[in-house]
C-alpha positions as CSV (number, residue, x, y, z in Angstrom):
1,X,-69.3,1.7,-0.5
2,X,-66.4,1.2,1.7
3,X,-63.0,0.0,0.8
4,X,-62.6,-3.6,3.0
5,X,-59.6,-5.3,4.1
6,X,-59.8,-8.9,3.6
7,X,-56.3,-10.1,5.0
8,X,-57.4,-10.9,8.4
9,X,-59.4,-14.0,9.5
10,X,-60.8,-13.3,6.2
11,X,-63.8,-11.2,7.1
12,X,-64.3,-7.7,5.7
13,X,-63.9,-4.5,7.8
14,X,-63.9,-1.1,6.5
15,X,-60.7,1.3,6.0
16,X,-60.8,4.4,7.7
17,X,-58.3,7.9,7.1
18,X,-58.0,9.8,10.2
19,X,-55.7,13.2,10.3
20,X,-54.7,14.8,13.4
21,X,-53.3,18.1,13.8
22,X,-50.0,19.4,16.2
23,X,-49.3,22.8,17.6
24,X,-46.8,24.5,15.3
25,X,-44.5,25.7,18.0
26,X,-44.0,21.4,17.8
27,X,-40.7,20.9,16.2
28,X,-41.3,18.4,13.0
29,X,-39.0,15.7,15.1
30,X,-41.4,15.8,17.9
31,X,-44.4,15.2,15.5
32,X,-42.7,12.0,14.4
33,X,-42.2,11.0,17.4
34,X,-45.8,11.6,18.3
35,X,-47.1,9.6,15.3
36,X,-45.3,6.7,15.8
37,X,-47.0,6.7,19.4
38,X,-50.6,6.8,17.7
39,X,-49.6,4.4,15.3
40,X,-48.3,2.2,18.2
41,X,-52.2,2.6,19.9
42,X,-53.7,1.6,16.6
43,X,-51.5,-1.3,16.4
44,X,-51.9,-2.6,19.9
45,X,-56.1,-2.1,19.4
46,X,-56.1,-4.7,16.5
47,X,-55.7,-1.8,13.9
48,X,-52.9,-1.3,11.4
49,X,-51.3,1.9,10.1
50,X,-50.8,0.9,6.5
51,X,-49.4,4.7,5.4
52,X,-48.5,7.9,6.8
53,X,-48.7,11.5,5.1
54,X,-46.9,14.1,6.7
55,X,-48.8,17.5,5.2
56,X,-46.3,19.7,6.9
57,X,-47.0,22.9,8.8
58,X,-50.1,24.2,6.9
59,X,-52.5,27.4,7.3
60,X,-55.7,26.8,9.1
61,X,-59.0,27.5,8.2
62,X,-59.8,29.2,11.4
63,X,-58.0,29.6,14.4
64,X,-58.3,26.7,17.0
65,X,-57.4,28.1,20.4
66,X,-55.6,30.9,18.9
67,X,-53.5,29.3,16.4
68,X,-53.5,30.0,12.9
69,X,-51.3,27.0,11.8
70,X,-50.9,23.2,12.7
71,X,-48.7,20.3,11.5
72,X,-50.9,18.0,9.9
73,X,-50.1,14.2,9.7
């Protein structure tokens, strides 16, 4: 079962955690700066970012076009 937000119009609709991964050679001030620009997407959709984990620059499980690490946010 879902988690559901009831603070809007007062109807239920489902939480959802997404992760997205940046480049390492991104420097950690450019990965803010990108996830305040997602965040700002979500928002203007109807959405809402209610928290934000940075993971930090973290191994890979396999390489994604020849990169072993990511930041992941």
């Amino acid at each position: 079962m879902h988690q559901t937000d009831t603070a809007k119009g007062g109807y239920n609709m489902p939480l959802y955690e997404n992760v997205f991964l940046v480049r390492p050679d991104v420097s950690a001030s450019q990965v803010e700066v990108l996830t305040k620009e997602f965040s700002t997407i979500i928002e203007e959709g109807g959405g809402s970012v209610p928290k934000v984990e940075h993971w930090g620059l973290r191994t890979l499980a396999y390489r994604i076009k020849k990169n072993r690490k990511a930041h992941y946010v």
